[in-house]
C-alpha positions in Angstrom: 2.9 10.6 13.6 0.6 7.5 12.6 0.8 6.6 8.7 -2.1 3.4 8.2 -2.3 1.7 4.7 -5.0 -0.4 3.8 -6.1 -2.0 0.3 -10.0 -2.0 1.1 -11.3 -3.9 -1.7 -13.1 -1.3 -2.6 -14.0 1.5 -0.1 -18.0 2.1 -0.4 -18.3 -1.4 0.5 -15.5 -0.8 3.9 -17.9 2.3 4.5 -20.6 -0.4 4.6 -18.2 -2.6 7.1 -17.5 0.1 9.7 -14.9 1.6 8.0 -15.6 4.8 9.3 -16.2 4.0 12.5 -12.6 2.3 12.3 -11.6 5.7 11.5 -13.4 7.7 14.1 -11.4 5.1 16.8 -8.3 4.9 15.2 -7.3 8.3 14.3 -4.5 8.1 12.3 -2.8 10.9 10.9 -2.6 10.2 7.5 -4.6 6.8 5.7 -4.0 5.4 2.3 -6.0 3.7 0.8 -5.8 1.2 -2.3 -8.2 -0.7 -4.6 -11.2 2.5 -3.7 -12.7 1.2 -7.2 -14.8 4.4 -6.9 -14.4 7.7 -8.7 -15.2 11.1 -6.5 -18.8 11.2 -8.3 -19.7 7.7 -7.2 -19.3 8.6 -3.1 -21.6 10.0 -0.4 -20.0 13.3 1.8 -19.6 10.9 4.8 -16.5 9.2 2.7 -15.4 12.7 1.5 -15.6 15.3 4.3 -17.2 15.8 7.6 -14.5 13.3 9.1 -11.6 15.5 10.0 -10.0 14.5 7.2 -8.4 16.3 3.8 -9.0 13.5 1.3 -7.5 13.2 -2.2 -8.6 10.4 -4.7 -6.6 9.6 -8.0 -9.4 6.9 -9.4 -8.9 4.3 -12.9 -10.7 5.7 -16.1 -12.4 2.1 -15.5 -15.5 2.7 -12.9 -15.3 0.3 -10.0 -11.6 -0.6 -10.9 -8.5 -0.5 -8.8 -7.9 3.8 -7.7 -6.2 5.1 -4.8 -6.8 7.9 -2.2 -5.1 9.4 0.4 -6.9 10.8 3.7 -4.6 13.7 5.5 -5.7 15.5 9.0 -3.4 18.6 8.3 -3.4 19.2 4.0 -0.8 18.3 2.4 1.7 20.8 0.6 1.4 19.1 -2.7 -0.6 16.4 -4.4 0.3 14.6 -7.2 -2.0 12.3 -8.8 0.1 9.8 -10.6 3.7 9.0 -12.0 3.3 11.1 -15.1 3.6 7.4 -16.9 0.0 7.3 -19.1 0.1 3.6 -19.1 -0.1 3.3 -15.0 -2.0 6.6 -14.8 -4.7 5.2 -16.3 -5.3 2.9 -13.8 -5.3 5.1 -11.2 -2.3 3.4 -8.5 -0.6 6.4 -7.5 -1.1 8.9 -5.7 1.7 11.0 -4.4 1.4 13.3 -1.1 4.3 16.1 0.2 4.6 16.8 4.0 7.1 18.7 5.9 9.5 15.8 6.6 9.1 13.5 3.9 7.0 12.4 0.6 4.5 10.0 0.6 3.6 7.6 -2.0 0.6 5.4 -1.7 0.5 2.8 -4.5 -1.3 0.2 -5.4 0.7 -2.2 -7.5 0.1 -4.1 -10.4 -1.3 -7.4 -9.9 0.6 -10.2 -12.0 -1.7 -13.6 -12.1 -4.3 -12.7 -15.2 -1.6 -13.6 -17.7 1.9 -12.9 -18.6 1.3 -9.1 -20.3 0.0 -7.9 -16.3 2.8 -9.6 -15.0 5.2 -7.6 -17.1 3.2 -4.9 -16.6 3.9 -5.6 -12.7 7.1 -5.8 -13.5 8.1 -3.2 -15.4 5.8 -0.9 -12.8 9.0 -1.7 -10.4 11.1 -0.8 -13.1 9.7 2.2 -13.6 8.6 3.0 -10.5 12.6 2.5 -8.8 14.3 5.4 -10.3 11.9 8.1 -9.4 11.6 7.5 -5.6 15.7 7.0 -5.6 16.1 10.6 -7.3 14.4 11.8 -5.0 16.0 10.9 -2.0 19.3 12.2 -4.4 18.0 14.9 -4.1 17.3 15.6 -0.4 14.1 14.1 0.0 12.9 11.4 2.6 10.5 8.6 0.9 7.6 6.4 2.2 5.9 3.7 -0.2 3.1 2.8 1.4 1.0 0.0 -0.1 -0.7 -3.1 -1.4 3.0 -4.4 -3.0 1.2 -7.8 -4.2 4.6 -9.7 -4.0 5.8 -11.5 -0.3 9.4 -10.9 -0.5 10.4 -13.8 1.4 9.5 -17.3 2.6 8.2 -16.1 5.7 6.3 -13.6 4.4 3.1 -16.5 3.3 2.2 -19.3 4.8 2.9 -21.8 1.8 5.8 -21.0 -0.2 6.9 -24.2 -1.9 3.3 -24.4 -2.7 3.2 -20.7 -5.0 6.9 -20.6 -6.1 4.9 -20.4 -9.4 2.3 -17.9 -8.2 2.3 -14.5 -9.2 2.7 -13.0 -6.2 5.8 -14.8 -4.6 7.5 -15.9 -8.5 11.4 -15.1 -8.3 11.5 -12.9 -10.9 8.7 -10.7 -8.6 11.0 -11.0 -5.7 14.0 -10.1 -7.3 12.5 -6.9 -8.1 11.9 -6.2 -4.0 15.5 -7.3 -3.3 16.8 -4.4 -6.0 14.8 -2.3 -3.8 16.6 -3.2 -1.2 20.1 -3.2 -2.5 18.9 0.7 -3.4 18.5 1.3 0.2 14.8 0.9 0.8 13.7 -0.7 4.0 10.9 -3.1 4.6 9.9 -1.0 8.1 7.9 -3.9 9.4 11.1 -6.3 9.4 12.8 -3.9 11.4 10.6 -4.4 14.3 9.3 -7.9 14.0 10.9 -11.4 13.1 8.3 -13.7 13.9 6.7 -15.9 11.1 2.8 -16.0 10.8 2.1 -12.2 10.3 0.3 -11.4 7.0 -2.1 -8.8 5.6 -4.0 -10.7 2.8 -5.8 -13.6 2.8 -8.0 -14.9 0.2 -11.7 -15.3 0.7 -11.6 -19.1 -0.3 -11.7 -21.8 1.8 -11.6 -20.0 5.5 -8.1 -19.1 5.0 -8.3 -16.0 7.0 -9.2 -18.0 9.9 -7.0 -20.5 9.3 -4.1 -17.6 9.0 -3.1 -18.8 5.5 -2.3 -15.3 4.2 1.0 -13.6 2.5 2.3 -10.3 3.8 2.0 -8.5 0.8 1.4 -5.2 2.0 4.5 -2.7 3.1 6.2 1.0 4.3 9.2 1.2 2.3 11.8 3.8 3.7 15.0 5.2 2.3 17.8 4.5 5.1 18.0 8.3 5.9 14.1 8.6 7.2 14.5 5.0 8.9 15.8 6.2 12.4 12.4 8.7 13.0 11.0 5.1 13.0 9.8 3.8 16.0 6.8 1.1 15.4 5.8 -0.9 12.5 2.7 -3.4 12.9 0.2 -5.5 10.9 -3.5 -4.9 12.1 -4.4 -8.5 11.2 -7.4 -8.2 13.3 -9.2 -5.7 12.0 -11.9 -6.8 9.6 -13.7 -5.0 5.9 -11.3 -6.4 3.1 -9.5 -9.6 2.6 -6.5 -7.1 3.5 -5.5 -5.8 7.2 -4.3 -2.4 7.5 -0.5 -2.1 8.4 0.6 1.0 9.9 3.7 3.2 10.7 5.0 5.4 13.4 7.4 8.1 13.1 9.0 10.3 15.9 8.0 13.7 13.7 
């Protein structure tokens, strides 16, 4: 089985970019997809059927602001739109998908460099967002968090560190938040294949930096420990163009 995630920067514009035509080739199983900024009444039936696909959409109340959606070749047994916290609902990051071996939850998280109330609104996101996934592995349940993370856990996960120690994004007290995840249990899949340096999946649109490879890895598969051995590939797409993000993908011996 083939998981891809992708933050789009906004998916009628990636439909403009090939992005269907990327799907035709690719053929994952299951896509998530993050930062849609589109509501279900705002798309054409190319994006929402006639591709092979079962696709589920949980958008912002803002039009053309952040949303999430999930694309499925065999449907789902449960969607969930959502933590069931109104304050993150709102803005339309979750969206929660259950499959026969696992749950899936594609998130787009928070982004912290407006001002200090989003980044404790990032913040308290983790928080909040930490205690859910880990009762439900508790409770028998394998996890994936799929998604645009916007934090790069570790030095080698941007190209500049010393320069954006103050940059929300790669601030300690972001990173901090990724290593509780990890002291939970949670895996970062793509370290568990790949140790090289110079791997990212954003770069910002200023300056040429994608061509110069001056990106952050901010975009991950989490796994609980128990699901992590049905793991065998991990990888960063970082040639595949439509958004200032790559996709990343996943594979899983399911």
């Amino acid at each position: 089985m083939k998981i891809i995630s992708w933050n789009v920067n906004g998916v009628r514009a990636a439909v403009k970019k090939g992005f269907l035509d990327w799907l035709e080739d690719e053929q994952p199983d299951i896509v998530c997809l993050q930062e849609t900024k589109a509501h279900k009444d705002q798309l054409k039936n190319e994006i929402l059927k006639d591709h092979g696909y079962h696709t589920f959409w949980h958008s912002a109340e803002k039009k053309g602001y952040s949303s999430v959606a999930t694309f499925c070749k065999n449907e789902p047994l449960f969607v969930q739109e959502g933590l069931g916290i109104e304050k993150f609902d709102r803005e339309g990051r979750v969206l929660i998908t259950e499959h026969e071996n696992f749950l899936l939850y594609n998130i787009y998280f928070p982004n912290g460099q407006k001002d200090d109330i989003r980044l404790n609104y990032k913040l308290d996101f983790y928080d909040e967002l930490l205690p859910i996934i880990n009762e439900q592995v508790e409770s028998g349940n394998n996890v994936i968090v799929a998604g645009d993370w916007n934090t790069a856990h570790h030095p080698i996960d941007l190209a500049r560190p010393q320069a954006n120690m103050k940059t929300s994004g790669f601030m300690p007290i972001e990173r901090e938040k990724l290593d509780t995840y990890v002291a939970h249990g949670w895996r970062d899949t793509f370290r568990e294949f790949h140790e090289e340096a110079d791997r990212y999946s954003w770069w910002s649109y200023r300056t040429g930096a994608r061509d110069r490879n001056i990106g952050w890895r901010i975009d991950y598969f989490f796994v609980n420990e128990g699901l992590l051995e049905t793991c065998i590939d991990a990888d960063i797409q970082d040639k595949t163009l439509g958004s200032d993000h790559c996709p990343i993908s996943l594979t899983l011996d399911l």
